[in-house]
N, C-alpha and C positions, 0 to 999 in steps of 0.2 A: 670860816677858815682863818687863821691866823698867817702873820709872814713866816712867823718860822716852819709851819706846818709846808707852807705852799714851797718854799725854800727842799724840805726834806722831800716833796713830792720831785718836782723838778730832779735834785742828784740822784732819784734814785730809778729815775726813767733817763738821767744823763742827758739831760735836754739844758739849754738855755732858754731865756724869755725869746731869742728871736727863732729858737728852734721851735718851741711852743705855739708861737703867731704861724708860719707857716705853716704848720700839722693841722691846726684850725684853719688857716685861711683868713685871718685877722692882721689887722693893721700891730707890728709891732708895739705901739706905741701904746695900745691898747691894752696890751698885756703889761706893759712897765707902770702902765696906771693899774690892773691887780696885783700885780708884785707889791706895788707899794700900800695897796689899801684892798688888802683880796678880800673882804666885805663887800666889795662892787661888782665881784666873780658873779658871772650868773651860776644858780646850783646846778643845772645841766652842766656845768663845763666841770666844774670843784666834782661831781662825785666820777664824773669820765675820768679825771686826773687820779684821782683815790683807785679807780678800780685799775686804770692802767698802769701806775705805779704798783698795787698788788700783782698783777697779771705777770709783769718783768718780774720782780720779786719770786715770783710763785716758780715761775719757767728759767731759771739764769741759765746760761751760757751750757753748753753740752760738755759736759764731763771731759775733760784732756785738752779741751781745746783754748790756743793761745792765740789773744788778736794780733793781726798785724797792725793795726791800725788801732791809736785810740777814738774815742767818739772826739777828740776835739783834732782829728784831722793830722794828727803828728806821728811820725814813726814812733814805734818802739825804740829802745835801746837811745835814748838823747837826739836821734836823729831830727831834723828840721822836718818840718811842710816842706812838698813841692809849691813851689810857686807857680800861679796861674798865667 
């Protein structure tokens, strides 16, 4: 797999690298070292990423339906995060 490949997987399941390490259960930092050199990805994870990125792809969002929420935790419409 290449960076930019693993890059297009990642936006397109809308995940980050630390989103990614917790869905596996992996040391974040582990993942920032495939990010950077996804040759070291073992191929059980690279074709789960492939087929889960297909699957979202395949399935998107139900017809009319508007998030309230983006995936990175921010209102719609400019509005801020709640703060924890």
């Amino acid at each position: 797999m290449t960076q930019d490949r693993f890059e297009e997987l990642l936006g397109a399941l809308h995940w980050g690298e630390r989103t990614l390490a917790v869905v596996l259960g992996e040391h974040w930092t582990t993942v920032r070292r495939w990010r950077a050199d996804p040759t070291r990805m073992p191929d059980n994870v690279e074709r789960w990423l492939e087929h889960a990125a297909k699957s979202l792809l395949a399935h998107p969002l139900p017809k009319g339906w508007t998030p309230q929420v983006s995936y990175e935790g921010r209102k719609r419409h400019g509005q801020a995060a709640e703060e924890d």
